[in-house]
C-alpha positions in Angstrom: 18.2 -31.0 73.3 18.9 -28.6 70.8 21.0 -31.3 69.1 18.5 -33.2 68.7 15.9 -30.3 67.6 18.7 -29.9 64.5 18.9 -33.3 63.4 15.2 -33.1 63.5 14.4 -30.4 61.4 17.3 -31.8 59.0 15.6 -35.2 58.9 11.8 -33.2 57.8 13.7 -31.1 55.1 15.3 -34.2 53.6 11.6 -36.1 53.1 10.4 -32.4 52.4 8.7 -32.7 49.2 9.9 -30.1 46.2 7.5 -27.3 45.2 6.1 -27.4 42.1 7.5 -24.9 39.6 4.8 -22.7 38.5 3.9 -23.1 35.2 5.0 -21.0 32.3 2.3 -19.2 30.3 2.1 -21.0 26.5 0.8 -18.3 25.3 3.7 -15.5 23.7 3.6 -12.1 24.9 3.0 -9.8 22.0 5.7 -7.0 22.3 4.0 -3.3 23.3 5.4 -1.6 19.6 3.8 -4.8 17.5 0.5 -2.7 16.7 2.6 0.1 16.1 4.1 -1.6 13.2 0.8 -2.7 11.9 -0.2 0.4 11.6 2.6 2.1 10.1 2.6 -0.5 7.2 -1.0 0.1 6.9 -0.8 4.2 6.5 2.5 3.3 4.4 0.2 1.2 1.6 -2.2 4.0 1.6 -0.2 6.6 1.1 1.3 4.5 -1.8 -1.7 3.7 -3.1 -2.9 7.6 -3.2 0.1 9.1 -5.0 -0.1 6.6 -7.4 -3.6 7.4 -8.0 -2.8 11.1 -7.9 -0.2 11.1 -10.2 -2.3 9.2 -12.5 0.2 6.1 -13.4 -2.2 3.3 -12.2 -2.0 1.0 -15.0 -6.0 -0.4 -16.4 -5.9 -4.1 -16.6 -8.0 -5.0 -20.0 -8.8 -8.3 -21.0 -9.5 -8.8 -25.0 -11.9 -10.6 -26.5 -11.6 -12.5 -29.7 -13.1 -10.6 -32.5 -13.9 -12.5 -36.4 -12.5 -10.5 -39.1 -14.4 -10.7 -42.1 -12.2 -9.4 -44.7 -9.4 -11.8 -44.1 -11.5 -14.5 -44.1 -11.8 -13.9 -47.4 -8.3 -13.5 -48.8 -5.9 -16.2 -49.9 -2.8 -14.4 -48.0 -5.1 -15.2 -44.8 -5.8 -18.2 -45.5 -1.7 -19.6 -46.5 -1.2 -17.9 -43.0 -3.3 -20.0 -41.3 -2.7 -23.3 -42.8 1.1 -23.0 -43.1 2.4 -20.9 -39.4 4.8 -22.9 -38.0 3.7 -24.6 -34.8 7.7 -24.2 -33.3 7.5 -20.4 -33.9 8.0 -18.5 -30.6 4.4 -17.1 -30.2 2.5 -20.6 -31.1 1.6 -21.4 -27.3 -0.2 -17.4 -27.3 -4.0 -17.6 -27.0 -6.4 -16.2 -29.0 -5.8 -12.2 -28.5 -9.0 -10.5 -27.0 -10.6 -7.0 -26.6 -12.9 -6.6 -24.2 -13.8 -3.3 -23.8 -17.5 -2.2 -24.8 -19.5 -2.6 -28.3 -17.9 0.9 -29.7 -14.6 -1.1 -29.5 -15.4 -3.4 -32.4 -14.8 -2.4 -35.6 -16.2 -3.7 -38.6 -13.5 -4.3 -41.4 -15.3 -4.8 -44.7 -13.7 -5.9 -47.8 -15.4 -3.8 -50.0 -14.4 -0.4 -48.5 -11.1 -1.2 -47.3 -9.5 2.2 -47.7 -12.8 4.4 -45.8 -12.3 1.6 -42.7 -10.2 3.7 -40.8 -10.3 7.1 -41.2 -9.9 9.8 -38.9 -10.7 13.3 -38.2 -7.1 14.9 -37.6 -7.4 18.1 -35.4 -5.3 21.0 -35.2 -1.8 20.2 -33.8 -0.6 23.6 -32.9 -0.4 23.0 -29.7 0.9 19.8 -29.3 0.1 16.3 -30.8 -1.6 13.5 -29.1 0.8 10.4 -29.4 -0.1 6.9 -29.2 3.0 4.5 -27.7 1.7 0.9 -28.5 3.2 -2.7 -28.9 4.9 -5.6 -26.7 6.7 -5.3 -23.9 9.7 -3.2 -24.8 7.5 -0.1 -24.0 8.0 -0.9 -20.9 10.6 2.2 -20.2 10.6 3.7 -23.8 7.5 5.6 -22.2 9.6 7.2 -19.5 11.9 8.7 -22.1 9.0 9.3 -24.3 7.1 11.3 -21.7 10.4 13.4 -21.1 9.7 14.9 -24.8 6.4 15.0 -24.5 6.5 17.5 -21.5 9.1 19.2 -22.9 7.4 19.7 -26.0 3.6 20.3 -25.2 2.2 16.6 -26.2 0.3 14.4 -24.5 0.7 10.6 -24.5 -0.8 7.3 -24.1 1.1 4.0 -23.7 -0.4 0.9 -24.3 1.5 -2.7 -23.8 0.6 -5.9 -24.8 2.7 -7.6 -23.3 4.2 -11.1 -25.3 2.4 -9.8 -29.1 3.1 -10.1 -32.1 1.9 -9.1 -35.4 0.1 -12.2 -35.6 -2.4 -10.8 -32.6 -2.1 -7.2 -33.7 -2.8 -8.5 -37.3 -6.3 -10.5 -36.2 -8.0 -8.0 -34.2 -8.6 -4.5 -34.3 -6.9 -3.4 -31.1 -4.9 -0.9 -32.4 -7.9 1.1 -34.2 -9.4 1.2 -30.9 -7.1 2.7 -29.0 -6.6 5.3 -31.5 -10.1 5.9 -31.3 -10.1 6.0 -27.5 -7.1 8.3 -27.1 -7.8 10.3 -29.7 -4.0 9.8 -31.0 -2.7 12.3 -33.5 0.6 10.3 -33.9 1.0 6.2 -33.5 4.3 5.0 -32.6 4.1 1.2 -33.1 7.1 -0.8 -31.4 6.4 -4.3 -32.5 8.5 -7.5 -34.3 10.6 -8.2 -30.8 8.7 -11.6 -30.6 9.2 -12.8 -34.3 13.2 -12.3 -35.1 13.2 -16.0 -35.5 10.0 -16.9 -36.9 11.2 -19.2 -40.6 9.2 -18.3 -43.7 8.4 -15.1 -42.0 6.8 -13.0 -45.5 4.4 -15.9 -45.9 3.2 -16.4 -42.4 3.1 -12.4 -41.3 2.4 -10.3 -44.3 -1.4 -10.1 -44.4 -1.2 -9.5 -40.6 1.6 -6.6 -41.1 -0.8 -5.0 -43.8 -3.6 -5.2 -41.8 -1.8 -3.3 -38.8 -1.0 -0.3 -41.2 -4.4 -0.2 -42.1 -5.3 0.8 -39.0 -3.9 3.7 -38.8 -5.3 4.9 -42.1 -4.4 8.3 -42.4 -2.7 9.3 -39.5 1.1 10.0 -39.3 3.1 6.8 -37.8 6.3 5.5 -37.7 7.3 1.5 -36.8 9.8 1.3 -34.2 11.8 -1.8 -34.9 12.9 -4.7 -32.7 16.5 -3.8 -30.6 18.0 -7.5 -32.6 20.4 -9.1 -30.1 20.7 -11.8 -32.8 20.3 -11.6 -36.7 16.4 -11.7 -37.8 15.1 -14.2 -40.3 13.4 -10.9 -42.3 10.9 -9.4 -40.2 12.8 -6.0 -40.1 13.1 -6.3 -43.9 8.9 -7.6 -44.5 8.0 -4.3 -42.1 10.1 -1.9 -43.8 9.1 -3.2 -46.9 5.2 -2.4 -46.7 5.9 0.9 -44.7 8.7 2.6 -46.4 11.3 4.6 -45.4 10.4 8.0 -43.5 7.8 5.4 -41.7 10.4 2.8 -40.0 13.1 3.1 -37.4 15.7 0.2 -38.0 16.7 -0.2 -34.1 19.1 -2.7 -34.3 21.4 -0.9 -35.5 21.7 0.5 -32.5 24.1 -0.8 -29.4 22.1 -2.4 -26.4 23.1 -3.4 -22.8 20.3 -5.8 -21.5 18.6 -7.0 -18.8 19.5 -11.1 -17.9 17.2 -11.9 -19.7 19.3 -11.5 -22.7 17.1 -9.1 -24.5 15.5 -6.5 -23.1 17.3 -3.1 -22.4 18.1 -1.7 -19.4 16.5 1.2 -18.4 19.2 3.5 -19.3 20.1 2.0 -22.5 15.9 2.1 -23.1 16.3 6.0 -22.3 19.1 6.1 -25.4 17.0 3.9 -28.1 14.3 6.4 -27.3 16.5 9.6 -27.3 17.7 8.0 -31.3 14.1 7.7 -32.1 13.4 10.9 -30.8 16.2 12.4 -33.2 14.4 10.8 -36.3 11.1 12.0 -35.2 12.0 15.3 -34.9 14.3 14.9 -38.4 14.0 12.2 -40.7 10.4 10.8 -40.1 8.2 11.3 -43.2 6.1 13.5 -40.7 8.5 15.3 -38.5 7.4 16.6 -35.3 8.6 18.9 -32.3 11.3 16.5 -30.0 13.4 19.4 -28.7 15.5 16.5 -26.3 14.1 18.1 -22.5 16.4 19.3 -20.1 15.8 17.0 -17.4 14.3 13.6 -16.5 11.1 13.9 -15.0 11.0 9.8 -14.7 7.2 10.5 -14.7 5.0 7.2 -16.0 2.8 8.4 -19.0 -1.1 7.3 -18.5 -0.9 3.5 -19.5 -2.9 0.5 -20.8 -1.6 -2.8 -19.9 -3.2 -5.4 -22.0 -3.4 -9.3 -20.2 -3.5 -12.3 -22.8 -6.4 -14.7 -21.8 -7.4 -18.6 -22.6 -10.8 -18.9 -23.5 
């Protein structure tokens, strides 16, 4: 009987049907510290984004827009420029450089009164001069150095980079007027010819654009910071120094560069030597020497910038 009873119950757990296996939820589980990431990134980007606004290195974002000149209009050398640039140069893809600012930022150039154009009220600078740092892209860490004299010595200093110019849009607007206007700028350091060391013909295509930049700064105290050469020029060292003269231009490439890969920029370090040599002229050999005691430390402190952004129309 009990037999039997076994066989049985063997018999039922063989025909027995399996449970079903429950099914698994499709949905994933968020782990318990997920939110706490979140919101540690999120306090992380604010606290970023207070410093920087604290310390006051938030670059402006300007868009220029294109501005008539009159004057050159009107002159032959303005004219051969246009008709004759070479299409194959490096900045002939460029568009039209732009201000965009407000009204105050236009300047009329007129060619009767070329010499009263720009003019400006130099204060007192006793205590300190204001400088303006403008031009292409090499600014990029010569304003670091820069700003290492400047605290040491009592000036103040603006940067402004535009980044990919050349004279040609420097020489067709009236940026840099402006933004010695807007700073106030006691002393312009230009850094500018990086993008034209292999522009052919360059005295015919850049001249009236090179004079036009030094008119600018009518009667303040500059000097031209010259491109760091990784390759001989086709003349634009010799066309600048040639309508600047010497006491106004520093002649970089004679100088020794390590560079980025891009083949021509400098590192950051051999940025911070370029700007310690120019430094040395400043305060020595410029035609209008001024205070660069070399500062005891680096403060790698970002100067109040102005980042200008080339636009199509």
């Amino acid at each position: 009987m009990a037999k039997q009873k076994q066989n049985k119950t063997n018999v039922e757990a063989k025909n027995a049907k399996p449970k079903p296996k429950p099914k698994k939820n499709s949905r994933k589980r968020v782990p318990n510290n997920y939110w706490e990431y979140v919101g540690l990134l999120a306090a992380t980007l604010v606290l970023f984004a207070t410093i920087s606004l604290t310390i006051g290195d938030f670059p402006l974002l300007l868009e220029l827009r294109a501005m008539n000149l009159r004057r050159y209009a009107q002159t032959p050398v303005r004219d051969s420029i246009a008709q004759t640039d070479d299409t194959a140069s490096t900045d002939s893809q460029q568009p039209t450089p732009v201000f965009a600012d407000s009204v105050e930022a236009y300047v009329t150039v007129s060619p009767n009164t070329p010499d009263k154009t720009y003019f400006y009220n130099r204060p007192d600078t006793s205590s300190g001069e204001k400088i303006l740092l403008i031009g292409d892209s090499m600014n990029e860490n010569l304003r670091i150095r820069l700003n290492d004299y400047c605290i040491k010595n009592g000036h103040d200093m603006h940067c402004v980079i535009w980044y990919g110019s050349t004279t040609k849009q420097f020489g067709t607007c009236d940026t840099l007027a402006h933004f010695i206007r807007k700073t106030g700028a006691t002393y312009v350091l230009l850094n500018l010819g990086t993008n034209e060391l292999f522009i052919r013909d360059i005295a015919q295509k850049r001249t009236g654009y090179v004079k036009h930049i030094i008119e600018q700064m009518g009667n303040l105290p500059f000097v031209w910071i010259g491109p760091p050469n990784w390759k001989d020029d086709t003349g634009i060292n010799d066309l600048i120094l040639q309508h600047v003269g010497q006491g106004r231009y520093y002649e970089s490439k004679k100088l020794s560069f390590e560079r980025k890969k891009d083949g021509a920029h400098p590192t950051k370090s051999s940025a911070f030597n370029w700007m310690d040599h120019v430094s040395e002229y400043l305060g020595n050999d410029a035609l209008h020497p001024i205070a660069m005691t070399p500062p005891d430390t680096n403060y790698n402190k970002l100067p109040h910038t102005t980042i200008l952004q080339m636009v199509r129309e």
